[in-house]
C-alpha positions as CSV (number, residue, x, y, z in Angstrom):
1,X,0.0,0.0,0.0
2,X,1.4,3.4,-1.0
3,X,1.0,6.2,1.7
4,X,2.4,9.6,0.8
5,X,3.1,11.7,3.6
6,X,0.0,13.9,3.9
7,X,-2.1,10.7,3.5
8,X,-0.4,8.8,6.7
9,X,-1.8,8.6,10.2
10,X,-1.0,11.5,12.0
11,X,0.2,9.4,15.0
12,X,-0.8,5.5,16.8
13,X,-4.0,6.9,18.6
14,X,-5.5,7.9,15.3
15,X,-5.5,4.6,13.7
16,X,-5.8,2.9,17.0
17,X,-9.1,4.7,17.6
18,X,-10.2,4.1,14.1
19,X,-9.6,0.3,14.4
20,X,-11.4,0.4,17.6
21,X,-14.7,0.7,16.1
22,X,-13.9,-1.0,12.6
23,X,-13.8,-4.5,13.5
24,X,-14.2,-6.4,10.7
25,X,-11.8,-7.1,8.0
26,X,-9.3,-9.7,6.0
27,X,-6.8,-12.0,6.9
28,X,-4.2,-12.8,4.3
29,X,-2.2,-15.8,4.6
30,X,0.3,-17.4,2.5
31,X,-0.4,-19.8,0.3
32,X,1.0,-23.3,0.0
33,X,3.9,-24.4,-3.0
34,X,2.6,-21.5,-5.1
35,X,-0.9,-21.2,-4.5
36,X,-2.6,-17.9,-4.3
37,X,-3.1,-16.6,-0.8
38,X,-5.8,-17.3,1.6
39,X,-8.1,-14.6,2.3
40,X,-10.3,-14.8,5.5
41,X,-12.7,-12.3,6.1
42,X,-13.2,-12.3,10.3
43,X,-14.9,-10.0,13.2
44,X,-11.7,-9.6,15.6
45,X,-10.9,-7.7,19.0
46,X,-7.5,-5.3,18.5
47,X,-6.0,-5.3,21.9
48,X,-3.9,-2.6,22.0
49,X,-2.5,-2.7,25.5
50,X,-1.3,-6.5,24.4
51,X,0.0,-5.3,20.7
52,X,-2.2,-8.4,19.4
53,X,-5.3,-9.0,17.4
54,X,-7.7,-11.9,18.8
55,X,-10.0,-13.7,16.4
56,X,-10.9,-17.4,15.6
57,X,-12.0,-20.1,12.6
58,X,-13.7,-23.4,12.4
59,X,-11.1,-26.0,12.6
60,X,-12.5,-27.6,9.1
61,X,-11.3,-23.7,7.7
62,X,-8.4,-24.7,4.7
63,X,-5.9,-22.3,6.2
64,X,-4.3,-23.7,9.0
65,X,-2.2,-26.1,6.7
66,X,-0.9,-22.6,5.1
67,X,-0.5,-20.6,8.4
68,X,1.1,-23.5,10.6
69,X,3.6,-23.4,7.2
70,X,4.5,-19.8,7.7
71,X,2.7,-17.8,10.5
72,X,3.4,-14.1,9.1
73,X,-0.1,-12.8,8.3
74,X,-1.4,-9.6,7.0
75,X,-4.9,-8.4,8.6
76,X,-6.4,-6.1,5.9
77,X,-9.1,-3.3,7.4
78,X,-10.8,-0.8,4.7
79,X,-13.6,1.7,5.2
80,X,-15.2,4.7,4.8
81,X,-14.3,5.0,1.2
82,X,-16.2,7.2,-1.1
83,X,-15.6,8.1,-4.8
84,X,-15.0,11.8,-5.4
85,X,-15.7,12.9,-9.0
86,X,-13.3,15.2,-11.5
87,X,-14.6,18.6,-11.2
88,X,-14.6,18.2,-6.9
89,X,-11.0,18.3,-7.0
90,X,-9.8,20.7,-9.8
91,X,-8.2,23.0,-8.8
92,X,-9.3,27.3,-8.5
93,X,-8.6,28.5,-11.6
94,X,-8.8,24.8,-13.7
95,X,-11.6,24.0,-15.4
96,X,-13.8,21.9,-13.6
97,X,-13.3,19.0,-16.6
98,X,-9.7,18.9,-15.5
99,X,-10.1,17.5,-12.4
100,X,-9.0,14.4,-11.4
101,X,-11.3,12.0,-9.9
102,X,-10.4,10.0,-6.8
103,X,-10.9,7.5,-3.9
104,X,-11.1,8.7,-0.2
105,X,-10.5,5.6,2.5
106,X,-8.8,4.5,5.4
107,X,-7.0,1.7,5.9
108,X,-5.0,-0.3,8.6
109,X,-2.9,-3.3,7.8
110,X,-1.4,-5.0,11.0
111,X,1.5,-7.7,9.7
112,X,1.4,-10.3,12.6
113,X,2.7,-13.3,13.5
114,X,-0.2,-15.5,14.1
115,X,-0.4,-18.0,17.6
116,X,-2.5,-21.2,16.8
117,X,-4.4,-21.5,20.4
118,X,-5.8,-25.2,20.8
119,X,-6.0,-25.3,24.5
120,X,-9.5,-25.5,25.6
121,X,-9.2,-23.1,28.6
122,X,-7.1,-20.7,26.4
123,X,-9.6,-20.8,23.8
124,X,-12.1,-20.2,26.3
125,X,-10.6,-17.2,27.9
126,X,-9.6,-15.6,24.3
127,X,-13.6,-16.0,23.5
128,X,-14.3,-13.7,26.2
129,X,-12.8,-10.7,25.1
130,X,-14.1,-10.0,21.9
131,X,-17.6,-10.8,23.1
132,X,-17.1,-8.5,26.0
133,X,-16.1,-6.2,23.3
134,X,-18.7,-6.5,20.3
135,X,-21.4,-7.4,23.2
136,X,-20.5,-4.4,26.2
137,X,-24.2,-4.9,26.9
138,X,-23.8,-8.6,28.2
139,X,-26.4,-10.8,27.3
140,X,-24.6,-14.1,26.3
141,X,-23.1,-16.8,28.8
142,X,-19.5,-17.1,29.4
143,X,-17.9,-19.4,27.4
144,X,-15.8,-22.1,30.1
145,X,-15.0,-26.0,29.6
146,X,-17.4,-28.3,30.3
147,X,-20.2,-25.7,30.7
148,X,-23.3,-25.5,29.0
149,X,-24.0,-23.6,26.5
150,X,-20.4,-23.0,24.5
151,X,-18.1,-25.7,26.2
152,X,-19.2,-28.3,23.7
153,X,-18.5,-25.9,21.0
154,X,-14.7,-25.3,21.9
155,X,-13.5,-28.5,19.9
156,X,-15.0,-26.8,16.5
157,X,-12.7,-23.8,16.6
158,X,-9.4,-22.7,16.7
159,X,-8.4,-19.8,18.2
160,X,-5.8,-17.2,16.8
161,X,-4.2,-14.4,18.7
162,X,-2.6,-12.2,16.2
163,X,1.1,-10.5,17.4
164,X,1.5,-7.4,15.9
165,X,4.6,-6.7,14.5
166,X,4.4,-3.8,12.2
167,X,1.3,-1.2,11.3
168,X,0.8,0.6,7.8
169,X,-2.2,3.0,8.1
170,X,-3.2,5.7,5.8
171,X,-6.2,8.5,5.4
172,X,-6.7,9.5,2.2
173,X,-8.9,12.4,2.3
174,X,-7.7,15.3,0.2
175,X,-4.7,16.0,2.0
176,X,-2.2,17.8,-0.2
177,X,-4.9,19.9,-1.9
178,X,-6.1,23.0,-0.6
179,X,-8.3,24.1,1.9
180,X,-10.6,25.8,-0.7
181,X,-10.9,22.4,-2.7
182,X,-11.1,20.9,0.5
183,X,-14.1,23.0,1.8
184,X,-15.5,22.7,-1.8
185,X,-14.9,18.2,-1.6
186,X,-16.6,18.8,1.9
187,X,-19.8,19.9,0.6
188,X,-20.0,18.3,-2.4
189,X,-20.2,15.5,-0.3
190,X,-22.8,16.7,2.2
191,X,-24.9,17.5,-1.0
192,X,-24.9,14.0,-2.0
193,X,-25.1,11.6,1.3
194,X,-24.7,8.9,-0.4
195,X,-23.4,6.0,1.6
196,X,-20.0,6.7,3.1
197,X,-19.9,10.3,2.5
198,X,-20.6,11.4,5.7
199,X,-17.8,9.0,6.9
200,X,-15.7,10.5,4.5
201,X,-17.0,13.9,5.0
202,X,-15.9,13.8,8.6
203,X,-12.3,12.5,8.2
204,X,-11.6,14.9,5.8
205,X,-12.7,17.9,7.9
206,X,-10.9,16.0,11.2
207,X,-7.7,15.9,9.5
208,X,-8.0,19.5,8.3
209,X,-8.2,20.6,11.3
210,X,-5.9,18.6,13.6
């Protein structure tokens, strides 16, 4: 992933944040003798106290062969994207037509080194947090050995806690153009709504002014 300067994260909390509340992505794993990569899309928990994503798959999931084979991993996360058309971005003085149509997003790729967890108490405990996380409302049973209703269920999964090891995050939201283009992108995209603008809307005014 390319990130020029005025598209990276301005420091760990900003992407930290971000990836607090955008829990869902890709896990890339490499393939076996020249196959094509795995990719898993997962719900996980990013702990960042522990430097470690915590997630889990079916044990009958084909990627374990692959990921036991070489456990450095690439967790993918991508949103609020939104297409900006020519004419937003030209800039004052340009004809509209000359503009040069784009993509806002943010993305965070973590590249991990991923822990196999097969110990039924281990696997128990790593359950718990990311339901106490997507879940802060309660409402499910604890998931312990031997107990009704999840304990049965522990010998169908494999858990994963994912060791961070390096981050490549980037913003892209208009950031090398000017603050008239950027005012005029701003509405443009209030004036549509369309899904993700707002999203988009908001970063790019965030980052203007931070």
């Amino acid at each position: 992933m390319l990130i020029h300067p005025w598209d990276a994260a301005r420091s760990d909390a900003e992407w930290q944040q971000w990836l607090a509340v955008h829990d869902f992505g890709q896990l890339a794993v490499n393939g076996l003798s020249g196959e094509p990569p795995f990719v898993q899309p997962l719900h996980f928990f990013y702990d960042p106290e522990r430097g470690e994503a915590l997630t889990h798959l079916a044990r009958p999931n084909p990627l374990w062969g692959a990921l036991e084979a070489n456990p450095e991993v690439v967790l993918s996360v991508v949103d609020d994207y939104a297409y900006v058309p020519g004419p937003w971005q030209a800039d004052p003085g340009v004809p509209s037509t000359h503009g040069t149509p784009t993509s806002f997003y943010a993305a965070v790729q973590l590249r991990c080194r991923a822990h196999v967890v097969d110990d039924p108490g281990e696997k128990a405990a790593l359950l718990n947090l990311p339901v106490g996380h997507f879940q802060p409302e309660g409402g499910s049973a604890p998931v312990a050995v031997g107990e009704v209703p999840y304990g049965r269920m522990l010998s169908g999964i494999r858990g994963l806690r994912l060791e961070v090891t390096a981050v490549r995050a980037k913003f892209k939201y208009a950031g090398k153009r000017t603050a008239e283009v950027r005012e005029r992108i701003a509405q443009a995209l209030a004036d549509r709504d369309g899904p993700g603008d707002a999203a988009a809307r908001e970063h790019l005014l965030r980052r203007q002014h931070s």
